[in-house]
N, C-alpha and C positions, 0 to 999 in steps of 0.2 A: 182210342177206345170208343164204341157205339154205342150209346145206352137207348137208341129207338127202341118205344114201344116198351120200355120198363117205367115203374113207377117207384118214387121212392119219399120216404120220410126223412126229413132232417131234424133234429131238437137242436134248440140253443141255438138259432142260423140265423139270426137278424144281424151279424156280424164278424167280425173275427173269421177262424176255421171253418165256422159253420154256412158260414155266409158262402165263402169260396168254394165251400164243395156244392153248395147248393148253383150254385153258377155254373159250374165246372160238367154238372150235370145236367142241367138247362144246355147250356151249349152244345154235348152231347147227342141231346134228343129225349133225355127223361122227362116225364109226369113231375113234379116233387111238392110232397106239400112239408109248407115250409113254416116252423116254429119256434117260436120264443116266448119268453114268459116277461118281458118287460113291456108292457105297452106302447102299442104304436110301431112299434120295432121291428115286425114281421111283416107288418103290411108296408112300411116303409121301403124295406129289403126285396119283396116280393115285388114294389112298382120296379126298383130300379133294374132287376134282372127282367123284366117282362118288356121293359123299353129296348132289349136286345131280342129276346125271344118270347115273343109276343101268346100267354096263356100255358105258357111250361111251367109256370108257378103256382101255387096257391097258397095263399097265409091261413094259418088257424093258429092263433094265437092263445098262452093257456100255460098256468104250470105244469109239466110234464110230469112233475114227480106227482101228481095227482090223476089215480085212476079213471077217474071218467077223464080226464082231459084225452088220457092216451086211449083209451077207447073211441075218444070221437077222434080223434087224429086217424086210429084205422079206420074206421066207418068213413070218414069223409075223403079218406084215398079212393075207395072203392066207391061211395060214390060219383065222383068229380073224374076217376081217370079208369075206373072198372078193375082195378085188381093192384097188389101189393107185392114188387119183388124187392126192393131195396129197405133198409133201415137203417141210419146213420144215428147212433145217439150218441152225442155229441152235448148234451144239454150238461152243464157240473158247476158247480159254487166251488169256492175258494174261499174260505173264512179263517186266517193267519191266526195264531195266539199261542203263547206258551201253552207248554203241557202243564205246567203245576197247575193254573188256575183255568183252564178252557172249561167252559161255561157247559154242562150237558145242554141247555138248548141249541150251541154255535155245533155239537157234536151230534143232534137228532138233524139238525137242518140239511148237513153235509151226508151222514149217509141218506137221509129219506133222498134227497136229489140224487146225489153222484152213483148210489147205488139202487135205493129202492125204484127210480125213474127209469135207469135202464132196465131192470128185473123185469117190471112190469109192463115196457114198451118189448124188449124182445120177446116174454109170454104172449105177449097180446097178436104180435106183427106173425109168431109161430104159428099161431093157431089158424090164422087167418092164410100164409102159406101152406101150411097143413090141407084146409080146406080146397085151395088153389088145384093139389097136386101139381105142382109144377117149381117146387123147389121156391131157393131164397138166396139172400144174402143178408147177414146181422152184421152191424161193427161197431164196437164198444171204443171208447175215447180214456185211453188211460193216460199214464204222466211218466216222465222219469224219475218223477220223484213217490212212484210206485219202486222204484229199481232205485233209489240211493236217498239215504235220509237230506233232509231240505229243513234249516231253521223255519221254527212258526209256523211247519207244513204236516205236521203228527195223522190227526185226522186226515186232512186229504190224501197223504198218499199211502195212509190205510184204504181209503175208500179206491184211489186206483188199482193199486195191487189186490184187490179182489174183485176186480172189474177181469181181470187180469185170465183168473182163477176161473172166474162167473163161464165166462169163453170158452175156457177147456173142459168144465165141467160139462156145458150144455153139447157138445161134440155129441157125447153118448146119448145126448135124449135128441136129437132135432137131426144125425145126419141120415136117419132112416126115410127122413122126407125130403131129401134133397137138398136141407137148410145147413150152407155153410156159416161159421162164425168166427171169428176172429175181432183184433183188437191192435190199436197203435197207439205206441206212447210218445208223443211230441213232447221235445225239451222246447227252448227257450224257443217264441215265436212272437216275431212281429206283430200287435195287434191294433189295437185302439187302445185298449185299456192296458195292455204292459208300454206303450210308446207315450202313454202321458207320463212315464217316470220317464226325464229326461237324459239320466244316465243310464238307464236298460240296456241300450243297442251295445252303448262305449261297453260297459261292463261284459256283457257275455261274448262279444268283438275279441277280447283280452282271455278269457277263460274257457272259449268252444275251442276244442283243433282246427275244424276247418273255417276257423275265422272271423265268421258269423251267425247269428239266430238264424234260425228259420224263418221264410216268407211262409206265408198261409198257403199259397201255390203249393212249397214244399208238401204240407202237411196232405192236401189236399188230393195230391198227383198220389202218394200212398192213399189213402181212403179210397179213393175211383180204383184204381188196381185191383185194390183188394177183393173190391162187393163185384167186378166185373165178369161174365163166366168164366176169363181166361184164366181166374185163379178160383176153379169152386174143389178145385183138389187141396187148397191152402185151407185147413181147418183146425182150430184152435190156438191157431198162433198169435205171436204180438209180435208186432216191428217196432223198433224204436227211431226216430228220428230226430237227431239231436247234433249234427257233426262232429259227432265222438264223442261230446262230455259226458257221457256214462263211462268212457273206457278210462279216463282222467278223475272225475269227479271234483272238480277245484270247486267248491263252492265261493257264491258270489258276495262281495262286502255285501 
């Protein structure tokens, strides 16, 4: 797949999924500017891809689920690389707890990110394709645990499975400008932060059909597909990538 001459946003890409597709698009020939909301963490991300492909990067770092941050994220696509076809939002918190006692603060936190960040990054990245005339691509970052209930996971995979919905909804409003949308829901993946529990890999090893988690590769090779022109006829859908544990659903100790 060739992404010359496209430009794209990432949220949440100073590592893990986001990290990988932000490379994956670099390597490509994409623009991307590239975000995170933990410090240090996007400029960090953004050297290491830049020592391969030397200014395909750019960090703006910034919480996403914070309107002006995504504002400046479009503004400084266009000005840094002159126009906006890609947007990867990708940015989502995970805050575990039962349901009897989840704390409405751990429940504003999780939708403002998971959902009011994407809202406001695909409104913003629209408007500005809009402007474009020249079409888009949106992809929304859902779970499986959108598609099957997950212990201590209530909230979130409320907020994915409307990530979900957000996709098909926006079909009728956004394909009149040429802006496809879609969304994937990655099960168990390889990361940093799930590979510090040292049982992770053993456990879903045991419980996925085809044997293993996903590598970020995995997750990644679906995201590039998807925002690519060769699929601007794919519009409102989700892919799940999981090797089959949604067809099973064994949940994990």
């Amino acid at each position: 797949m060739n992404f010359e001459d496209k430009v794209a946003i990432v949220t949440g890409a100073g590592q893990g999924i986001g990290y990988e597709i932000c490379r994956q698009l670099a390597e490509q020939g994409a623009g991307v500017i590239l975000n995170d909301a933990v410090p240090g963490l996007s400029e960090k991300a953004t050297a290491q891809i830049n020592q391969q492909y030397p200014g395909r990067v750019q960090a703006l770092p910034g919480d996403c689920s914070d309107p002006a941050i995504i504002n400046r994220m479009v503004q400084y696509a266009i000005e840094t690389f002159g126009q906006l076809d890609i947007v990867v939002a990708n940015a989502g918190i995970t805050l575990f707890g039962n349901f009897l006692d989840y704390t409405p603060e751990a429940f504003a936190k999780v939708m403002q990110t998971n959902l009011g960040g994407s809202f406001f990054l695909a409104q913003a990245a629209a408007n500005q394709m809009k402007k474009q005339q020249q079409g888009g691509s949106i992809l929304f970052m859902s779970s499986v645990t959108g598609h099957l209930a997950h212990k201590g996971l209530v909230a979130y995979g409320m907020s994915k499975a409307a990530l979900e919905m957000l996709a098909r909804n926006l079909v009728i409003e956004l394909s009149q400008y040429g802006i496809n949308i879609n969304s994937i829901a990655p099960g168990a993946t390889l990361t940093e932060r799930t590979t510090a529990d040292k049982n992770y890999e053993r456990v879903w090893k045991k419980i996925t059909p085809g044997g293993r988690p996903a590598t970020v590769g995995d997750i990644a090779n679906a995201a590039l597909f998807l925002v690519h022109e060769n699929a601007r006829h794919i519009n409102g859908q989700n892919i799940v990538i999981d090797g089959g544990w949604t067809s099973v659903g064994i949940q994990p100790d």
